[in-house]
VEXFI-10518 format. One record per residue (C-alpha): residue number from 1; residue in one letter; x, z negated, y. Coordinates in nm, 3 decimals. Layout:
BEGIN
<r drenmar="NUM" rovo="a" X="X" Z="Z" Y="Y"/>
...
***
This chain:
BEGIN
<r drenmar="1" rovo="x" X="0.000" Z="0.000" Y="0.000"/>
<r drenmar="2" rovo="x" X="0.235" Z="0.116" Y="0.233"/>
<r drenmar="3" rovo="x" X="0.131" Z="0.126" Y="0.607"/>
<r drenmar="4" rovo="x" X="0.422" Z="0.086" Y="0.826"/>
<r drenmar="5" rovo="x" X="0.783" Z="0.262" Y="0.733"/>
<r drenmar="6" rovo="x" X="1.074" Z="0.194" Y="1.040"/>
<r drenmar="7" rovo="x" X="1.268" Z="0.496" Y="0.898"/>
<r drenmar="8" rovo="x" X="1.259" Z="0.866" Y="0.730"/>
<r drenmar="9" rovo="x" X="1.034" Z="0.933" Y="0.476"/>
<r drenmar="10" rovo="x" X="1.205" Z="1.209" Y="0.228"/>
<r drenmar="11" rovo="x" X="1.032" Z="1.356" Y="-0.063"/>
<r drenmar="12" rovo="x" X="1.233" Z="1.627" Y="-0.204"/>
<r drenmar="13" rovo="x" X="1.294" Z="1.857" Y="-0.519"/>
<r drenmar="14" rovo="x" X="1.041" Z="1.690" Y="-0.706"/>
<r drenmar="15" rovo="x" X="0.960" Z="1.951" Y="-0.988"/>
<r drenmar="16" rovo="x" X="0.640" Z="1.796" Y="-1.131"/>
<r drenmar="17" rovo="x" X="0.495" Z="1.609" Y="-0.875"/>
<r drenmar="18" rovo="x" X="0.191" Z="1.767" Y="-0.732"/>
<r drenmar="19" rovo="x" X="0.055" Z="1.513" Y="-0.515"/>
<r drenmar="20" rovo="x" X="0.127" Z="1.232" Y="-0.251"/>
<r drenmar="21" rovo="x" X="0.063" Z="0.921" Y="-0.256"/>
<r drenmar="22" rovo="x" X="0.065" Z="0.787" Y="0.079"/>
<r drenmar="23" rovo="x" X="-0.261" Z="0.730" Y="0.165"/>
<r drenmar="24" rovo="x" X="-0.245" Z="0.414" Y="0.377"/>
<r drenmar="25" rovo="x" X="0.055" Z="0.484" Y="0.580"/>
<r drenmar="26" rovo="x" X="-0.026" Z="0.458" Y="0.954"/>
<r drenmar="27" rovo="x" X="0.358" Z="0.471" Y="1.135"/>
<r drenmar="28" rovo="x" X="0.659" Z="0.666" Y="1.031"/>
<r drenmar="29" rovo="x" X="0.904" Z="0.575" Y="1.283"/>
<r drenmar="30" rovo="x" X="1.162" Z="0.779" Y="1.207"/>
<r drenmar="31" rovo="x" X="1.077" Z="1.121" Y="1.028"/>
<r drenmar="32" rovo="x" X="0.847" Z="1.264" Y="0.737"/>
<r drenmar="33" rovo="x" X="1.031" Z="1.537" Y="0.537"/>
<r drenmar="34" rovo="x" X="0.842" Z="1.732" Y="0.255"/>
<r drenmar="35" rovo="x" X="1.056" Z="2.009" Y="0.081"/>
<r drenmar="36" rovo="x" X="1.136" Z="2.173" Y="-0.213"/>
<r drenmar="37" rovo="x" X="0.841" Z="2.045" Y="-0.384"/>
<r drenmar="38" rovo="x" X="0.710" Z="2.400" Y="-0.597"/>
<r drenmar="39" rovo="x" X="0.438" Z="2.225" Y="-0.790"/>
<r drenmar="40" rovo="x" X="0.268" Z="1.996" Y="-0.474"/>
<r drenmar="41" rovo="x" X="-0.050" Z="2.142" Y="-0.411"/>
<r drenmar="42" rovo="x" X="-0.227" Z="1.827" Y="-0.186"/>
<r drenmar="43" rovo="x" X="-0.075" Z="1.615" Y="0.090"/>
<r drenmar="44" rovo="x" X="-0.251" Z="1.411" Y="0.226"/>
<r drenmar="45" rovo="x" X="-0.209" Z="1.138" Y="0.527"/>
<r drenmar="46" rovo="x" X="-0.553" Z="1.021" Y="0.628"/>
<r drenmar="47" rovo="x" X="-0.390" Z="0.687" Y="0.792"/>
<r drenmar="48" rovo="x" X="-0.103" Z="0.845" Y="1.002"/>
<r drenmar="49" rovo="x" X="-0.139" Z="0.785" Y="1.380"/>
<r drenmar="50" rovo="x" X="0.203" Z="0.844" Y="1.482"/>
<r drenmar="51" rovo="x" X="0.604" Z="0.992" Y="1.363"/>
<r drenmar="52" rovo="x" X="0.829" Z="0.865" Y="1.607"/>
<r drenmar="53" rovo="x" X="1.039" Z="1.159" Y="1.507"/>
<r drenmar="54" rovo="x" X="0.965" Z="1.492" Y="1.325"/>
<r drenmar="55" rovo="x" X="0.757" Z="1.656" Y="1.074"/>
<r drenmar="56" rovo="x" X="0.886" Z="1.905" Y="0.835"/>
<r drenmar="57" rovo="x" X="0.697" Z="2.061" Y="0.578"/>
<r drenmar="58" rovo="x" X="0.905" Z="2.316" Y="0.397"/>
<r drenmar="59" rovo="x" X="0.917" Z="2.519" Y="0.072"/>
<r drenmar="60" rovo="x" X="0.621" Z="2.371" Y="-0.105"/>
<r drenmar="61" rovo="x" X="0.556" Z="2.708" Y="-0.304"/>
<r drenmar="62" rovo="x" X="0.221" Z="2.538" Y="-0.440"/>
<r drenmar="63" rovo="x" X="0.092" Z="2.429" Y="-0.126"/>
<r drenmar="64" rovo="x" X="-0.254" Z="2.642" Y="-0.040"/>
<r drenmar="65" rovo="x" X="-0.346" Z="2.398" Y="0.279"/>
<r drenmar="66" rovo="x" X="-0.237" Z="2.132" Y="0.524"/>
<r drenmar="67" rovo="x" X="-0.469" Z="1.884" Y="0.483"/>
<r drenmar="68" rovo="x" X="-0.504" Z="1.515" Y="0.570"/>
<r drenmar="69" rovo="x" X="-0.359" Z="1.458" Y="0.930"/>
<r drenmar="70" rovo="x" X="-0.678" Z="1.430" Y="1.093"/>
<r drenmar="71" rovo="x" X="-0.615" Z="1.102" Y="1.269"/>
<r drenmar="72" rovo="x" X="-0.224" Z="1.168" Y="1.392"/>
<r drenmar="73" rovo="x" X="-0.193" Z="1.154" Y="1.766"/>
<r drenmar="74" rovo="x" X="0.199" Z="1.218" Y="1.837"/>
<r drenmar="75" rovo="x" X="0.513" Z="1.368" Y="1.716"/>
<r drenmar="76" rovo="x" X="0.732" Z="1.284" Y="1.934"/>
<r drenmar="77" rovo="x" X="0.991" Z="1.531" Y="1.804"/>
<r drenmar="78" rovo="x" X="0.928" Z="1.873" Y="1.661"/>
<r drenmar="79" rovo="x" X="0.623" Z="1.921" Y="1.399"/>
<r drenmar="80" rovo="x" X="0.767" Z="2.239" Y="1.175"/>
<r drenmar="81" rovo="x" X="0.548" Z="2.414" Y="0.926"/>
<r drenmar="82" rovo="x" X="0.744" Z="2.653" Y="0.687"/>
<r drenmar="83" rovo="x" X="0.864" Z="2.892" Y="0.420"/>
<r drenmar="84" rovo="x" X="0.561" Z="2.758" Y="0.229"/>
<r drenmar="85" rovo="x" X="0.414" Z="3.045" Y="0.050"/>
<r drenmar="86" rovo="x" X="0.120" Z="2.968" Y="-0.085"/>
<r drenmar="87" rovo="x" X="0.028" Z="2.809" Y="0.230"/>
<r drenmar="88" rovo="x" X="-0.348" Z="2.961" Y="0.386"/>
<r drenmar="89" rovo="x" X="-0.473" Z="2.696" Y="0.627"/>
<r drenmar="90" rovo="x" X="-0.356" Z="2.389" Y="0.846"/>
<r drenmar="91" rovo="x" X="-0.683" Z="2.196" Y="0.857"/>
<r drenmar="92" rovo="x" X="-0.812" Z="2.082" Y="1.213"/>
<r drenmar="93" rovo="x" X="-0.621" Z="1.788" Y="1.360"/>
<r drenmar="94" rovo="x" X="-0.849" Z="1.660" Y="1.651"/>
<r drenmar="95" rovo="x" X="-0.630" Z="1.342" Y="1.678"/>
<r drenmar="96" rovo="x" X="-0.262" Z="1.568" Y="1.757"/>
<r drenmar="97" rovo="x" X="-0.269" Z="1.558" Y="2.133"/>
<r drenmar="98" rovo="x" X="0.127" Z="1.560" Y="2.172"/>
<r drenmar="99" rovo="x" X="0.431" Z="1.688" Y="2.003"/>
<r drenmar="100" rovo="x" X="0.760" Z="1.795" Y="2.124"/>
<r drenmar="101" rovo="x" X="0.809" Z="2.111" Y="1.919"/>
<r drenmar="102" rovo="x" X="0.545" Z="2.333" Y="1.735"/>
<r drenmar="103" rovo="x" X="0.651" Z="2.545" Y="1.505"/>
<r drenmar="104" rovo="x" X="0.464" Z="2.779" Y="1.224"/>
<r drenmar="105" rovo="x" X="0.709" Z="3.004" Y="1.040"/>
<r drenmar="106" rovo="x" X="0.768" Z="3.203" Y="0.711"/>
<r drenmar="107" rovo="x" X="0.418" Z="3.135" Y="0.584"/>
<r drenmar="108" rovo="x" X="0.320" Z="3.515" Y="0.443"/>
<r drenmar="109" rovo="x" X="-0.029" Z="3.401" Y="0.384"/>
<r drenmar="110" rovo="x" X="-0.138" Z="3.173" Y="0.655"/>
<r drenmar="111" rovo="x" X="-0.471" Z="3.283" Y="0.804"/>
<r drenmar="112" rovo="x" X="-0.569" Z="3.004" Y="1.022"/>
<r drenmar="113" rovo="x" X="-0.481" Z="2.722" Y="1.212"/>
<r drenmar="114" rovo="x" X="-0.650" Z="2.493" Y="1.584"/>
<r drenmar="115" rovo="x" X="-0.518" Z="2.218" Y="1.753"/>
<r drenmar="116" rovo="x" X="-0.796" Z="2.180" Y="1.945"/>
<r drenmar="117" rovo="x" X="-0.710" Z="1.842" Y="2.133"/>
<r drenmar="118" rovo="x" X="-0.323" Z="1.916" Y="2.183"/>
<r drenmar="119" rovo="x" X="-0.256" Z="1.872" Y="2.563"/>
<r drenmar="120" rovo="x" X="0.150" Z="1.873" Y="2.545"/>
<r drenmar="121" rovo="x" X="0.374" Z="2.013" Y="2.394"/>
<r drenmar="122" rovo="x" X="0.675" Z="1.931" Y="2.563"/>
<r drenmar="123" rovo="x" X="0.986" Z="2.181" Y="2.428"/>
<r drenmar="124" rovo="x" X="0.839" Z="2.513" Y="2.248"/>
<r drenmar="125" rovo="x" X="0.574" Z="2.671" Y="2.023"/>
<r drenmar="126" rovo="x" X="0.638" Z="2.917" Y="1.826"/>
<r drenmar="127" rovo="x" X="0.460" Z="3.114" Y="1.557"/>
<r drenmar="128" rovo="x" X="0.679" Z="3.402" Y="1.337"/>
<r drenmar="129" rovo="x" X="0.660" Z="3.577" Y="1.032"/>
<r drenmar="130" rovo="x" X="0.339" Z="3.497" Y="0.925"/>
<r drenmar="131" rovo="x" X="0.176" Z="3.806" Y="0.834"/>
<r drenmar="132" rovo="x" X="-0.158" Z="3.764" Y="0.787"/>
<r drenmar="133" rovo="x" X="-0.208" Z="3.592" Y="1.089"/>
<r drenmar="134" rovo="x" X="-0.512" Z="3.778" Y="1.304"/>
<r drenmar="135" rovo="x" X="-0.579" Z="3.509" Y="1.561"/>
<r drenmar="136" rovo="x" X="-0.355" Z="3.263" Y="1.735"/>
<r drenmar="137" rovo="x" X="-0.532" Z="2.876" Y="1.643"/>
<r drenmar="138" rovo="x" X="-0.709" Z="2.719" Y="1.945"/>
<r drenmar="139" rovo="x" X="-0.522" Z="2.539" Y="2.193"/>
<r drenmar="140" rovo="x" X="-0.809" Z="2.476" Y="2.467"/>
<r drenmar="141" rovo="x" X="-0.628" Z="2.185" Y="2.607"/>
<r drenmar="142" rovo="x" X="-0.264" Z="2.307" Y="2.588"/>
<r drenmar="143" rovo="x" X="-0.202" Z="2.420" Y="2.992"/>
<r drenmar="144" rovo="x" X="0.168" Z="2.418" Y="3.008"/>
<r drenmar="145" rovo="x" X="0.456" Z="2.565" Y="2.786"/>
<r drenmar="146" rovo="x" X="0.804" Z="2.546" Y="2.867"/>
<r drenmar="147" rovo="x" X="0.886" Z="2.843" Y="2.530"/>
<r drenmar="148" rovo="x" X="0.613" Z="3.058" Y="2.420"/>
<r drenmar="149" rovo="x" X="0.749" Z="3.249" Y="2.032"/>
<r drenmar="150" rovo="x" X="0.517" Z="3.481" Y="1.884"/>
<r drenmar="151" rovo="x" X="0.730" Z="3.692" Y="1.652"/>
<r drenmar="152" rovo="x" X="0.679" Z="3.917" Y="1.303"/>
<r drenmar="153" rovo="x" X="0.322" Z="3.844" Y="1.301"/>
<r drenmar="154" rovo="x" X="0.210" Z="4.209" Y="1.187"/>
<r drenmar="155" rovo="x" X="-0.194" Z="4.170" Y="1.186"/>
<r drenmar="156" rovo="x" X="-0.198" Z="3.946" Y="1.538"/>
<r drenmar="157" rovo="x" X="-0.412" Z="4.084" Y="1.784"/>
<r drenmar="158" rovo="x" X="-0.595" Z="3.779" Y="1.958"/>
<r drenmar="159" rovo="x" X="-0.424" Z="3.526" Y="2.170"/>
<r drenmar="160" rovo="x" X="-0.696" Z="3.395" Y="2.333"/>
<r drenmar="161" rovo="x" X="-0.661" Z="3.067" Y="2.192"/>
<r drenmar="162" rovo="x" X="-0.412" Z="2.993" Y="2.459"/>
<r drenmar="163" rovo="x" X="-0.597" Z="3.126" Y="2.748"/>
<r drenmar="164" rovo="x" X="-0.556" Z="2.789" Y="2.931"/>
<r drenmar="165" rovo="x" X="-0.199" Z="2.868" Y="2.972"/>
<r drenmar="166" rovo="x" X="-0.129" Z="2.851" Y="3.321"/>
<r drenmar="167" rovo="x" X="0.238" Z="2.736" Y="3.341"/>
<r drenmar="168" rovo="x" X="0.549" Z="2.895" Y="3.111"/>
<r drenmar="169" rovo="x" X="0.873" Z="2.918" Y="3.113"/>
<r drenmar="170" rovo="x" X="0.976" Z="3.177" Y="2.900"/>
<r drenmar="171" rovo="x" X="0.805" Z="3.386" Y="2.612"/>
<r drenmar="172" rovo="x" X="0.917" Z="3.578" Y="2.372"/>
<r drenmar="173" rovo="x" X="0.666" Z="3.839" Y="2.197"/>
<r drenmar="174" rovo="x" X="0.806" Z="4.060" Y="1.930"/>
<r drenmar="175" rovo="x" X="0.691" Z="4.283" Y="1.646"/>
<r drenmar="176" rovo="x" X="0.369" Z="4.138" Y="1.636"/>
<r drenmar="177" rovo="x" X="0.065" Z="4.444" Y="1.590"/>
***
């Protein structure tokens, strides 16, 4: 019954183990690494209110969606989503209203994605190689960006989702449809 953990939480090249079992943990204050994992199909965190550091989710060939952060708030460091192939869907997170990095990368089959109550992300978002992207998630609270990615994303043709945008520093918009 884990709740509270002061430093990283690791969980790597684990060849069997196809779920998570971290169900009451409410503060990571260090961060939350999930990698290598081929046979984890269901993460989920329905406790988690805040990582005091990052969130890396990487190379989980059985993972089909991101499920179970609907209550984190804050990331204070970079929340990266990646190289996981089976990976569809990141499930709504109405609670995420502040990260420092954003990024969604190397996911051939990932359709869909909102962070509907994110106000700041502080560094950069950026959204590549996912192919079968259509629509960029909803960010109707997001105003400000100081890096704006959107790279190798061959069926993207909406970006309304960040219509609010009225502040960036510098975007970068390559190969996309």
């Amino acid at each position: 019954d884990l709740t509270d953990l002061g430093g990283t939480l690791s969980v790597a090249d684990h060849k069997s183990l196809n779920r998570l079992p971290f169900e009451n943990l409410r503060r990571v204050g260090g961060s939350i690494g999930i990698h290598n994992n081929p046979v984890l199909t269901t993460m989920s965190f329905p406790e988690l209110l805040e990582v005091g550091q990052s969130i890396d989710i990487g190379s989980n060939a059985s993972l089909s969606r991101l499920t179970g952060l609907s209550v984190l708030r804050s990331v204070h460091d970079s929340f990266m989503v990646s190289s996981n192939e089976s990976l569809h869907s990141i499930d709504p997170m109405p609670g995420l209203n502040n990260v420092g990095s954003l990024m969604l990368m190397n996911s051939p089959r990932l359709e869909s994605f909102d962070f509907t109550n994110l106000q700041s992300i502080r560094s950069q978002l950026v959204v590549a190689n996912c192919p079968k992207l259509s629509r960029l998630g909803a960010f109707p609270r997001l105003e400000s960006l100081v890096y704006l990615e959107l790279t190798n994303n061959a069926l993207l043709t909406d970006v309304s989702g960040l219509d609010r945008i009225r502040s960036l520093r510098s975007l970068k918009v390559r190969e996309n449809r």
